[in-house]
KOLKE-129957 format. One record per residue (C-alpha): residue number from 1; x, y, z. Coordinates in Angstrom, 1 decimal. Example, Ala and Ser with C-alpha at 12.3 -4.5 7.8 and 13.67 -1.06 7.14 Angstrom:
<atoms>
1|12.3|-4.5|7.8
2|13.7|-1.1|7.1
</atoms>
This chain:
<atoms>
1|84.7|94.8|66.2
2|83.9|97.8|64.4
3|86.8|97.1|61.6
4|86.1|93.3|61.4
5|81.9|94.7|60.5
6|82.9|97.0|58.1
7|85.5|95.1|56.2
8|82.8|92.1|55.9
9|80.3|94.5|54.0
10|83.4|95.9|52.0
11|84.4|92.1|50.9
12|80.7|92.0|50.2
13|80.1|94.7|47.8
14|83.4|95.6|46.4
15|84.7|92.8|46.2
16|88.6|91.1|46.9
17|90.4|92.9|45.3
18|89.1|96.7|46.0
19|88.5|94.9|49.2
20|92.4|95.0|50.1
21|93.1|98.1|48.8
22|90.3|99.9|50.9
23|91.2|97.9|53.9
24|94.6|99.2|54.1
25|93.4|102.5|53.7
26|90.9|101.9|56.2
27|93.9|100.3|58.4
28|95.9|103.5|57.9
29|93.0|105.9|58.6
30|92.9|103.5|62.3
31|97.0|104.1|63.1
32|96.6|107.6|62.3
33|93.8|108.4|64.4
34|95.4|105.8|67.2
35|98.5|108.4|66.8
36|96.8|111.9|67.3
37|94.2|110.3|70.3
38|98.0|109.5|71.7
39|99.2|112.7|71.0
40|96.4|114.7|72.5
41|97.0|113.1|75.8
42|100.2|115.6|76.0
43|99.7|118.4|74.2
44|102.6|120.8|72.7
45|103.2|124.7|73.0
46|106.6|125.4|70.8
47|108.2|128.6|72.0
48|110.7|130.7|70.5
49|113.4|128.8|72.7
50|111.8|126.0|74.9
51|108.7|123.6|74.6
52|105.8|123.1|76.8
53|104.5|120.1|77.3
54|100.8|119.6|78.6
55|99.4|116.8|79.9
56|96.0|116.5|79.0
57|93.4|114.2|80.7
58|91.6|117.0|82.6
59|88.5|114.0|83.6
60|90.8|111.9|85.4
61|92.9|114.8|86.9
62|95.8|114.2|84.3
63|96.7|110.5|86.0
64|99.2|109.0|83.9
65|99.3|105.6|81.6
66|101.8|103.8|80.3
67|101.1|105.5|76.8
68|101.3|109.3|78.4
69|104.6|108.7|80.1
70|106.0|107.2|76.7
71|105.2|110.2|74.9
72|106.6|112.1|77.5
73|110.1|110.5|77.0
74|109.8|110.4|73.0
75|109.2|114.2|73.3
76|111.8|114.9|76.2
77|114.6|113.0|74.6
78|114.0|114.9|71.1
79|114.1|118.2|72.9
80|117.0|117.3|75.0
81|118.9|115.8|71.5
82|117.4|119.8|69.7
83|120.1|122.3|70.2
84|117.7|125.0|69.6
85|115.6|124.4|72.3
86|116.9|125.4|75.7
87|114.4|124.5|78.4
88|111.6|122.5|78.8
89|108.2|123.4|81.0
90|105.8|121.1|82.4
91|102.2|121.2|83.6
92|98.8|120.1|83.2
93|95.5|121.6|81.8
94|92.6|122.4|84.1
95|92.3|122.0|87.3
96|95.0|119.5|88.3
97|98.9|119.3|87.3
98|98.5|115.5|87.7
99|97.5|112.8|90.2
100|100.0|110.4|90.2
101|99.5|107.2|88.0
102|96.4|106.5|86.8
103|95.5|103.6|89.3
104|92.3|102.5|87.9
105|93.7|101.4|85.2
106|96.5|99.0|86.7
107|93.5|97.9|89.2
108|91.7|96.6|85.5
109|95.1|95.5|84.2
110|95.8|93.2|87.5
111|92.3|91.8|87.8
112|92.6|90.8|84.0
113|96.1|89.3|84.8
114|97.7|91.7|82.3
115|100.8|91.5|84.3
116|102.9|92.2|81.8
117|101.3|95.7|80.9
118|101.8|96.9|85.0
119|105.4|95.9|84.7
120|105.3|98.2|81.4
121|103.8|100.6|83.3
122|106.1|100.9|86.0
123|109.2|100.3|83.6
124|108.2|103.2|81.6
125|107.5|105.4|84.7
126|110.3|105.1|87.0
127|112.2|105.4|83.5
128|111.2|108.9|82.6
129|111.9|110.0|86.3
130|115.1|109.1|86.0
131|115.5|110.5|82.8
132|113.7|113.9|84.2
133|116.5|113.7|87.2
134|119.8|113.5|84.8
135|117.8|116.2|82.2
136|120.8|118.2|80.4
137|118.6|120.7|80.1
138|116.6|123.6|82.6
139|113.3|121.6|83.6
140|110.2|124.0|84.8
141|107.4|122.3|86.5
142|103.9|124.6|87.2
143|102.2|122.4|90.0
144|98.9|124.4|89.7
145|96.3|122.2|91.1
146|96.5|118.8|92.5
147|99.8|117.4|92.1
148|99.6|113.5|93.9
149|101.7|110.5|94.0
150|103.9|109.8|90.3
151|102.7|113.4|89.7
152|105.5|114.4|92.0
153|107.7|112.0|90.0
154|107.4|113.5|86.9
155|108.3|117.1|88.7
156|110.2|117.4|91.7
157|113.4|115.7|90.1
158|113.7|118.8|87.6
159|115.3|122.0|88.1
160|112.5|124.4|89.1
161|109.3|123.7|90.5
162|106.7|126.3|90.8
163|103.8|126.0|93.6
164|100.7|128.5|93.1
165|98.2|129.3|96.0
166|95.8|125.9|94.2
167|98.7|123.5|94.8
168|97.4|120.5|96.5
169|100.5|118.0|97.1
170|100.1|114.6|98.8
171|101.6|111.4|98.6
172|98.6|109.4|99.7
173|99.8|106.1|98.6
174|99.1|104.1|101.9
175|95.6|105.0|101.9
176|95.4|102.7|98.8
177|97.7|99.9|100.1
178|100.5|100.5|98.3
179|103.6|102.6|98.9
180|105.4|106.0|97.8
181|107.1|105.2|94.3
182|107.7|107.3|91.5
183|111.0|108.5|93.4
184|108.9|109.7|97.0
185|111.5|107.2|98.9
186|114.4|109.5|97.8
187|112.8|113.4|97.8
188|110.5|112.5|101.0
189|113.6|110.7|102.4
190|116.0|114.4|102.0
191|112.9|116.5|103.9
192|113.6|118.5|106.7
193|113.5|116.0|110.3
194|111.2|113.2|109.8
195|108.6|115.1|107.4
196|109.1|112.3|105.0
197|107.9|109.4|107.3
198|104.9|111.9|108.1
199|103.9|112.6|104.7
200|104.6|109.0|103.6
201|102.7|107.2|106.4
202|99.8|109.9|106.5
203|99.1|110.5|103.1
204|98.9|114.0|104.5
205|97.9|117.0|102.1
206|100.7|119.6|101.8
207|99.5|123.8|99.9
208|101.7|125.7|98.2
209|103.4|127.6|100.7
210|104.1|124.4|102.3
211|106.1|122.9|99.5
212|108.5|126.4|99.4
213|108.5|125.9|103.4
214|109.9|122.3|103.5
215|111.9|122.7|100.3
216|109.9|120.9|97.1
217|109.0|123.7|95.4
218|111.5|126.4|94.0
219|108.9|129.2|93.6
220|105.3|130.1|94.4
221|103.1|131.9|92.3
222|99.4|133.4|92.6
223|97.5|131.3|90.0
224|96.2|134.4|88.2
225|99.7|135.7|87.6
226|100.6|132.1|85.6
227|99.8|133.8|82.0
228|102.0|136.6|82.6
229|105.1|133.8|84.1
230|104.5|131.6|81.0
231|104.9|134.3|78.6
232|107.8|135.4|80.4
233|109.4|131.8|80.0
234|108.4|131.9|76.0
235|110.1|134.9|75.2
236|113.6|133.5|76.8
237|116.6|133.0|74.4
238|118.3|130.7|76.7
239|119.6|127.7|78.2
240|121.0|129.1|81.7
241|118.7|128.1|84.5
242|120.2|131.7|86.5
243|118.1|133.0|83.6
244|115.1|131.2|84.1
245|115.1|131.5|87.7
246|115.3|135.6|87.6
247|112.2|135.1|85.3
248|110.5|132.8|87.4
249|111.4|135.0|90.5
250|109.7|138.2|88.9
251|106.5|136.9|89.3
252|107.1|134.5|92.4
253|105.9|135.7|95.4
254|107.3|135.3|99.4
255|104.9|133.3|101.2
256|104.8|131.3|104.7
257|103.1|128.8|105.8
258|100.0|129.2|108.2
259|99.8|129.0|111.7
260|98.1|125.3|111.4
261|100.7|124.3|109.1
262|102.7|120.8|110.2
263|105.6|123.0|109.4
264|105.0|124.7|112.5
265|104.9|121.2|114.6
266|108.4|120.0|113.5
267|109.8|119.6|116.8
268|106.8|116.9|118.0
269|106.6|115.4|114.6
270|110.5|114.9|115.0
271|110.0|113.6|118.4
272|107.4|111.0|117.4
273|108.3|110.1|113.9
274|111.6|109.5|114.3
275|111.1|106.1|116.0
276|111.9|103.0|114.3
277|108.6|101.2|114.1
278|105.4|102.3|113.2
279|104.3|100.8|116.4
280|106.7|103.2|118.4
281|105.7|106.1|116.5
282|101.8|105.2|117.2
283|102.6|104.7|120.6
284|104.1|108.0|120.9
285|101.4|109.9|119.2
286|99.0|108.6|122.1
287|101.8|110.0|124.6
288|101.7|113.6|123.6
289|98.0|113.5|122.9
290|97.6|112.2|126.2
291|99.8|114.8|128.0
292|99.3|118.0|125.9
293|95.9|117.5|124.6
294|97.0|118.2|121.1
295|95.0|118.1|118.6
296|97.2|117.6|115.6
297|98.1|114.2|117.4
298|94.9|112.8|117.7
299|94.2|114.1|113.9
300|97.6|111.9|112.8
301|96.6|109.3|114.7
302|93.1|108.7|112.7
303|95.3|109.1|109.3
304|97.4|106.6|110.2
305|94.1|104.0|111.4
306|93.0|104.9|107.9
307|96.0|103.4|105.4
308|97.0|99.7|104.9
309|98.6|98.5|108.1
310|101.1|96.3|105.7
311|101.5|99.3|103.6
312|102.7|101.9|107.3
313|105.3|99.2|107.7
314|106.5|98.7|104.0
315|106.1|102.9|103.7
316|108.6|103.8|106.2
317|111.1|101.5|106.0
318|111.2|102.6|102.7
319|111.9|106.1|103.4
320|114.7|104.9|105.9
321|116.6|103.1|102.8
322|115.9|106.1|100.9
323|118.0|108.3|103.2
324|120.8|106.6|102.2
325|120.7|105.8|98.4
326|120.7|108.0|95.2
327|117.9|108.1|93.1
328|118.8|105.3|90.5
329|118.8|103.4|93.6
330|115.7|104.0|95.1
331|113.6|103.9|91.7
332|115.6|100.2|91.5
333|114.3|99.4|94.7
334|110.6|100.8|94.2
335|110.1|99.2|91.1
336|110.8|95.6|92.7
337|108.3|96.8|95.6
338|105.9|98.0|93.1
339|106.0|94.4|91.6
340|106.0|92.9|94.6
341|102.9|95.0|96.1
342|100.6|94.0|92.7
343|101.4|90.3|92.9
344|99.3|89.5|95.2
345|101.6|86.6|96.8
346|102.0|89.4|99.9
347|98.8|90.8|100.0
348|95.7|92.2|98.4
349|96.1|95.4|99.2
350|96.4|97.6|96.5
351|93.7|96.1|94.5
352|90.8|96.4|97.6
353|92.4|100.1|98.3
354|91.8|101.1|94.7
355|88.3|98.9|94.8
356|87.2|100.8|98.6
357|88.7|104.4|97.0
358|88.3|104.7|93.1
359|85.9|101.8|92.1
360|82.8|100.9|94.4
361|83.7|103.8|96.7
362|82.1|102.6|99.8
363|85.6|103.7|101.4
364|85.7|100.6|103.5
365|88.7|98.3|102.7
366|88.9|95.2|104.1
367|93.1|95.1|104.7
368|95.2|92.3|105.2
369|96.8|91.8|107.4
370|93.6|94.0|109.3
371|96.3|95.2|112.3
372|99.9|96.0|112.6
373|99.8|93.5|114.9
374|99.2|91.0|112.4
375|101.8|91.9|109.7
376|105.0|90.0|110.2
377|108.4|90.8|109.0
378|108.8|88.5|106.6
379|105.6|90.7|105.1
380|107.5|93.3|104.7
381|111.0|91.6|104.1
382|109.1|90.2|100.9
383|108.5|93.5|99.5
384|112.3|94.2|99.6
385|112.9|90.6|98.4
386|114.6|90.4|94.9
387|112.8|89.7|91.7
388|112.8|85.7|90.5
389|115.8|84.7|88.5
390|113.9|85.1|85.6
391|112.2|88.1|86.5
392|114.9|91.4|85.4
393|115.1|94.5|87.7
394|114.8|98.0|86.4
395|117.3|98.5|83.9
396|118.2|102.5|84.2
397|121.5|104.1|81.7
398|123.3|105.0|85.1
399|126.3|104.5|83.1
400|125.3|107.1|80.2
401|123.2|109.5|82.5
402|124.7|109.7|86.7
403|122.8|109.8|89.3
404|122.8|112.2|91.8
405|122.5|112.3|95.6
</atoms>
């Protein structure tokens, strides 16, 4: 609107033909500042032998678009391609590393039946992960600060990642109706015991020492020690992650989990996570409450009345698949959930768990089905179904970049 205003009282008083030539100036002036209000959503720190890259939307906890996560693989991709630059850092400025994708957004995207730009969104997401899992070169994550859903996708496929004592880790997906994507169904699925189903069906929060304790983080460092690590990291000539780690380690620091940690219940979680429905596990929480008085039982149990009952069941088997694919595999199979879960031919869900959480607030989503009881396995069998004929799955370079396991 603004262009069309003040090319009409350009026309007016200029006229034609200075008319075009300060429109296309006035055009160019647009692309440019379009480029650098892209660019400043990841920010750039060039080191003597690695780049930083900083992701930069501190007011909506660094949650990710479709236009962040492209920059992300124009700028990893040139790096990998730069011989002179041997490893790559990640993190996010102020007080989160990143919340996971920027959920809003696809909620407005959906409800304005801009399917097309969710599919682009996921394409472009699931992408990068991959791409960030078959990296040729040392990848450093710094997870200071809240570090949620596709934030773990852009991180925990990498070579390091390092946890501070701000680290807030979750994969809360089910509390919105959806389900853990971004790669969750393959990292969650290689956990210790059945400490993926928990996290993935609970949303469950997850500190620092936690994430060294059950394996997702490399390293832990005290937040006020970060300066002194990242100018550690920018004075390194090198492309040998032994190197990077024996810098990363001389300001890491040995920490263990707290007493209250789940870590410390792993042999009940075990016991009543590793059942086959969410029913079974549900009805086992009740049994241990009910003979030991426990209170992390009763605590689990009120998580899991809180998420999606459509989401519990599509959530863990999910993880089950995962246990038994690569990562190519999984992202395959979440992005054809992911399309599945927006459509809205299953289920509302996501939409009035973004609407109860993000939007109105009033933190009261009317699910549906409303009770596990009511979601049917042909529900949940949708979710897994293939695309339409003329619908394409995620197309990932398995053949130019291999998967691992």
């Amino acid at each position: 609107m603004y262009n069309f205003k003040l090319a009409s009282l350009m026309r007016r008083y200029l006229g034609i033909s200075r008319f075009v030539s300060g429109y296309r100036s006035l055009s160019s002036s647009n692309g440019a500042l379009r480029d650098d209000l892209l660019d400043n959503l990841v920010l750039v720190e060039g080191k003597t032998w690695s780049r930083t890259a900083i992701l930069n939307k501190p007011t909506v906890l660094n949650a990710l678009n479709t236009s962040m996560v492209a920059r992300l693989q124009k700028l990893y991709k040139c790096w990998e391609d730069n011989p002179s630059i041997g490893f790559v850092v990640l993190k996010g400025n102020d007080r989160a590393f990143c919340a996971g994708g920027d959920i809003v957004y696809l909620y407005h995207l959906i409800n304005e039946g801009n399917m097309e730009a969710c599919k682009e969104f996921f394409q472009t997401i699931y992408s990068f992960t991959y791409f960030l899992g078959t990296y040729l070169k040392p990848h450093v994550a710094i997870l200071n600060g809240i570090t949620m859903g596709g934030g773990g996708g852009v991180s925990i496929p990498g070579t390091f990642k390092v946890a501070t004592n701000k680290t807030v880790f979750a994969t809360p997906e089910t509390l919105i109706g959806f389900h853990p994507d971004v790669g969750a169904s393959f990292y969650l699925s290689h956990l210790p015991g059945y400490l993926g189903e928990y996290l993935a069906l609970t949303g469950d929060k997850l500190n620092g020492a936690e994430l060294i304790g059950c394996g997702l983080a490399t390293h832990y460092s005290q937040c006020a020690r970060l300066p002194l690590l990242e100018e550690q990291l920018g004075k390194l000539v090198t492309d040998d992650p032994s190197v990077i780690e024996t810098s990363l380690g001389m300001y890491s620091d040995i920490v263990y989990p707290d007493s209250t940690s789940v870590l410390h219940r792993i042999k009940t979680l075990d016991k009543c996570f590793s059942h086959d429905t969410v029913e079974e596990i549900i009805d086992a929480l009740e049994s241990e409450a009910a003979t030991t008085h426990d209170d992390w039982c009763t605590s689990t149990l009120k998580k899991l009345k809180h998420a999606a009952p459509l989401s519990l069941k599509v959530a863990l088997r999910s993880i089950r698949e995962g246990r038994f694919q690569t990562l190519d595999q999984c992202l395959v199979r979440e992005y054809r959930m992911s399309l599945q879960g927006i459509s809205k031919r299953i289920s509302n869900d996501f939409c009035e768990g973004v609407r109860a959480r993000m939007v109105d607030k009033d933190f009261a989503p009317k699910w549906d089905p409303p009770i596990l009881e009511q979601v049917t396995e042909d529900m949940v069998d949708q979710y897994f179904s293939p695309l339409s004929e003329y619908e394409p799955e995620l197309d990932l370079p398995t053949k130019h970049r291999e998967a691992f396991t």
